[in-house]
C-alpha positions as CSV (number, residue, x, y, z in Angstrom):
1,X,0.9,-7.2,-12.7
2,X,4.2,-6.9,-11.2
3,X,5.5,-9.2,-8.7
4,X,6.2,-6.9,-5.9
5,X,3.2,-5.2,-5.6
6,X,1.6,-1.6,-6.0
7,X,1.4,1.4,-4.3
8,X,-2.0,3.0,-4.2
9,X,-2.1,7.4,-4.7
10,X,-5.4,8.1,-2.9
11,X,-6.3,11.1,-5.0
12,X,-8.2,13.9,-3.3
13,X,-7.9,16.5,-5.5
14,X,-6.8,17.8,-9.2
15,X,-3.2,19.9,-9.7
16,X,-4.0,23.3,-10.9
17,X,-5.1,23.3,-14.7
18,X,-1.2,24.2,-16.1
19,X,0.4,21.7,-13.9
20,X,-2.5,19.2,-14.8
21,X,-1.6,20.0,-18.5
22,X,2.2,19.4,-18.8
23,X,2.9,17.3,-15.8
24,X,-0.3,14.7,-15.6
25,X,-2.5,14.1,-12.5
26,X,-1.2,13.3,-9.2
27,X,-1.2,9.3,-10.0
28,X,1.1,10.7,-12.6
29,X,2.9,13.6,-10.8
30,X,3.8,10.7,-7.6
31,X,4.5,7.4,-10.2
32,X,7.6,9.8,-11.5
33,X,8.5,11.3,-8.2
34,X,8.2,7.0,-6.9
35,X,10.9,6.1,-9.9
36,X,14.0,6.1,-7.6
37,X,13.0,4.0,-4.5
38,X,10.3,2.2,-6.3
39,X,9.5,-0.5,-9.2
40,X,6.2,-1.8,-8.8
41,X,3.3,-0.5,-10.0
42,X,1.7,3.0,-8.8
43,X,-1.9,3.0,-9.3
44,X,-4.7,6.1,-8.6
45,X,-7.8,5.6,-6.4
46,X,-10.3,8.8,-6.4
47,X,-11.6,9.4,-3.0
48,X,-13.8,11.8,-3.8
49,X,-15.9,9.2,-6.4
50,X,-15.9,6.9,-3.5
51,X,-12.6,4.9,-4.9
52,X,-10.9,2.7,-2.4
53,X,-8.1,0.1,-2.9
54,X,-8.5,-4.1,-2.2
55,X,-6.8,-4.2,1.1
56,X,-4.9,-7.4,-0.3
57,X,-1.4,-8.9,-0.1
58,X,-0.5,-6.6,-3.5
59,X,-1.0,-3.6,-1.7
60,X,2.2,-2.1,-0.3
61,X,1.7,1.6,1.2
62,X,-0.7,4.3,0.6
63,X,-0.2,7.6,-0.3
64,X,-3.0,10.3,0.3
65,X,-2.3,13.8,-2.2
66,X,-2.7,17.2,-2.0
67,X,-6.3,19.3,-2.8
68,X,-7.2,22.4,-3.1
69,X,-10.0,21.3,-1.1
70,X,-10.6,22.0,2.6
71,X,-10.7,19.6,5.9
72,X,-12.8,21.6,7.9
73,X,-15.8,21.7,5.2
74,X,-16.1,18.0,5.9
75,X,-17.7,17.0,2.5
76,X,-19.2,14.0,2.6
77,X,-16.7,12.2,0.8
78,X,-13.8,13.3,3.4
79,X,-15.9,11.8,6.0
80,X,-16.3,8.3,4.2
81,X,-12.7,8.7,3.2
82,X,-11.9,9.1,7.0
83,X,-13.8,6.3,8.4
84,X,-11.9,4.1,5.9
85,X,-8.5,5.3,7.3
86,X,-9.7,4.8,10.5
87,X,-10.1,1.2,9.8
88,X,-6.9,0.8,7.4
89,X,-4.1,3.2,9.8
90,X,-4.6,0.7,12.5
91,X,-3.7,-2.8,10.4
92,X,-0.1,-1.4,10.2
93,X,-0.2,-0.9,6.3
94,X,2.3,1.8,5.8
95,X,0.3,5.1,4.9
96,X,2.0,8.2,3.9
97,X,-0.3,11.9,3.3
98,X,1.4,14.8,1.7
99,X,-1.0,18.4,2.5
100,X,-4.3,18.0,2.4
101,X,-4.0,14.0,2.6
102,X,-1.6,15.0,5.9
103,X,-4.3,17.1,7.5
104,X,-7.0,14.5,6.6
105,X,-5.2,11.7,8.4
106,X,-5.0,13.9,11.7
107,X,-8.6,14.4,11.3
108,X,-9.4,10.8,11.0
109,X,-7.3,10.1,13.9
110,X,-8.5,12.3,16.1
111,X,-7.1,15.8,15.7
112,X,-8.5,19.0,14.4
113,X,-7.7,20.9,11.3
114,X,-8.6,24.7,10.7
115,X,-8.0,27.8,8.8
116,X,-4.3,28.8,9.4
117,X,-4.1,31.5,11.6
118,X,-0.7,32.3,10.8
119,X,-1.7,32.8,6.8
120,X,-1.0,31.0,3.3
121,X,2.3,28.9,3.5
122,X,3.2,29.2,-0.4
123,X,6.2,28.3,-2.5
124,X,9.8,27.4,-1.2
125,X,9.8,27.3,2.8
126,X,12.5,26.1,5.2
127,X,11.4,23.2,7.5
128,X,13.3,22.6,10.8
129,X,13.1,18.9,12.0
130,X,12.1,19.1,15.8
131,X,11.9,15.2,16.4
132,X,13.7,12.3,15.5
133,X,13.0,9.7,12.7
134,X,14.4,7.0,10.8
135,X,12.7,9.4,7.8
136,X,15.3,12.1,8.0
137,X,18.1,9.9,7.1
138,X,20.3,12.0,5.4
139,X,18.5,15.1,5.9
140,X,19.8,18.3,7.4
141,X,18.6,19.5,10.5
142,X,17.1,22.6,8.2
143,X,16.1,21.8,4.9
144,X,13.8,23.7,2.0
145,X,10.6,22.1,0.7
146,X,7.8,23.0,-1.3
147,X,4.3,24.2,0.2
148,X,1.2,25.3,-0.7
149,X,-1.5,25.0,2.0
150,X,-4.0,27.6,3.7
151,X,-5.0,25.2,6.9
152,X,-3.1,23.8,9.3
153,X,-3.5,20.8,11.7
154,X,-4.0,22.7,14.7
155,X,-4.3,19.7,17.0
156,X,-2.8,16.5,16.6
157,X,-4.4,12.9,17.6
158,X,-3.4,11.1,20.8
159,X,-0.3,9.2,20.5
160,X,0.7,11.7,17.6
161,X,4.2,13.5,17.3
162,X,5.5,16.3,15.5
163,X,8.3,16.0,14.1
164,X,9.4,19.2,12.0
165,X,7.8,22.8,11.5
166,X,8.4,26.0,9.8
167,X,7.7,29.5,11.2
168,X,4.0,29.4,9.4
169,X,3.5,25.7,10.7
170,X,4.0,23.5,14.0
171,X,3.1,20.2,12.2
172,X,5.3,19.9,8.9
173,X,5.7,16.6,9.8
174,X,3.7,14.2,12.1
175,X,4.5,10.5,12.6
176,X,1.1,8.9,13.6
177,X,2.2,5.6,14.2
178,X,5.3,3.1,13.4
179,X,3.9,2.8,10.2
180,X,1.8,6.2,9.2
181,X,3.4,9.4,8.9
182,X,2.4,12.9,7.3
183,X,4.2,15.9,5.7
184,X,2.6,19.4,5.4
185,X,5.0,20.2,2.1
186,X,4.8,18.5,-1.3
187,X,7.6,16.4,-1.1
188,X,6.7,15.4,-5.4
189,X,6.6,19.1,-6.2
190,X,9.7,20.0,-8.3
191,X,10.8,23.9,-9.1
192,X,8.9,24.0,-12.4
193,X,5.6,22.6,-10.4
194,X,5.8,24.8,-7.6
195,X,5.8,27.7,-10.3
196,X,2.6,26.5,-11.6
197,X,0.6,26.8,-8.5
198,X,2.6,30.2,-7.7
199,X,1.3,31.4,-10.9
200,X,-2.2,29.8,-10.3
201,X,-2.9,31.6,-6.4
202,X,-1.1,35.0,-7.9
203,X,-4.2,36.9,-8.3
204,X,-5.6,35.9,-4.6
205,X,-2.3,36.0,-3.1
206,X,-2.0,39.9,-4.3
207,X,-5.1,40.4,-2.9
208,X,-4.0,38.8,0.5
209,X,-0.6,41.5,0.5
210,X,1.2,38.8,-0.4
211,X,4.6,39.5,-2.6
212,X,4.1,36.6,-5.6
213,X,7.5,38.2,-7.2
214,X,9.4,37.0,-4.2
215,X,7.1,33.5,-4.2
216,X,7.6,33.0,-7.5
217,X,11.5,33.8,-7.4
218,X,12.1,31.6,-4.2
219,X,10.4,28.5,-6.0
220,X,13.2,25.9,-5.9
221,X,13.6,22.1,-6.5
222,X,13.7,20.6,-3.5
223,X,15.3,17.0,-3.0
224,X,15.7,16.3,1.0
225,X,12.1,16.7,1.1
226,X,11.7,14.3,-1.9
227,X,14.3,12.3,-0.3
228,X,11.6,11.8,2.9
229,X,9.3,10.4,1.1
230,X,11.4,7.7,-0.6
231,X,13.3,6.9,3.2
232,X,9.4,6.3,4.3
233,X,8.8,3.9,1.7
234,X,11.9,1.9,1.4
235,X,11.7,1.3,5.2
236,X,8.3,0.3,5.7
237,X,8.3,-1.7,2.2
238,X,11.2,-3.1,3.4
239,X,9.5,-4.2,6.8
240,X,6.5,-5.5,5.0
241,X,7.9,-7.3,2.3
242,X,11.5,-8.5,2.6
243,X,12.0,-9.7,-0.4
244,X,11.4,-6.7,-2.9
């Protein structure tokens, strides 16, 4: 095992089947994304098979992915999987939700999550920051990043702030607490991943009037919002464990 710990991936969901098949899973898809800002190990917990990680001294952060699953069905699973976060947000281990994992954390906490009444957010979008955070160093005011998401938090938790949005969503980015903070976008989606779930929705996104020529051309690489991700984990690791 590696001296300075792991990082758990809380996996609530599968990427769709061509991503699956020529990138990996999302323990996979986040352990390369994790390769700049991190050397540890990077290990996958399923939620949905009731998978949780030893809340011991190796344990760094948490990260919660993406699913094409939904917030508001409240499967059984999700409501175990927020009774645990619950417990875990408040003990000041850093915890970090990208999508669905973002809109699962509000729930836990207190918000509400629904059907998007503004419509499917998909491929490249610009996100405007609308709060300050040690998070965004070195990112623009206005930067692009990669979504694909069809709710929305629609309320946020007490104590919550948002901290950047895009013209589909209020909440691209809510810091929770000190130490737990959530992104709407897929900051470990790159251009050639985004493409695959372009290509995957195409058929329901025609029939939603949506232009999947224009999605699929505006799918970009997208490395501030990667970048937000790594400032998150460097500073809280860096709080938690001085000497890594």
């Amino acid at each position: 095992m590696s001296d300075v710990g792991k990082i758990a991936v809380l996996i609530t969901g599968d990427p769709v089947p061509a991503v699956l098949e020529s990138h990996g899973d999302f323990e996979v898809i986040f352990g390369a994304a994790l390769e700049a800002c991190w050397r540890g190990e990077v290990v996958g917990y399923d939620l949905r098979q009731g998978e949780f990680p030893p809340l011991d001294e190796d344990l760094k952060a948490l990260i919660i992915t993406g699913s094409a699953a939904n917030v508001p069905d409240q499967e059984p699973w999700m409501v175990v999987a927020q009774e645990w976060l619950r417990v875990v947000v408040p003990t000041g281990l850093p915890v970090f939700g990208v999508c669905f994992g973002h809109q699962l954390l509000a729930q836990a906490l207190g918000g509400e999550v629904q059907r998007n009444p503004r419509g499917r957010e998909m491929s490249t979008v610009f996100v405007e920051r609308s709060g300050e955070s040690p998070i965004f160093e070195g990112i623009d005011e206005r930067f692009q990043a990669n979504a694909c998401h069809v709710d929305t938090v629609v309320r946020l938790p007490d104590g919550a702030e948002a901290l950047a949005r895009s013209p589909l969503d209020d909440h691209q980015c809510i810091r929770f607490s000190d130490t737990c903070y959530s992104v709407q976008f897929h900051p470990e989606f790159d251009r050639a991943v985004m493409r695959g779930y372009v290509e995957s929705r195409a058929e329901q996104m025609s029939s939603e009037g949506l232009d999947v020529d224009a999605m699929r051309a505006y799918a970009s690489d997208t490395p501030m919002s990667a970048a937000i991700l790594g400032n998150f984990l460097r500073q809280q690791i860096d709080v938690s464990n001085p000497e890594t």
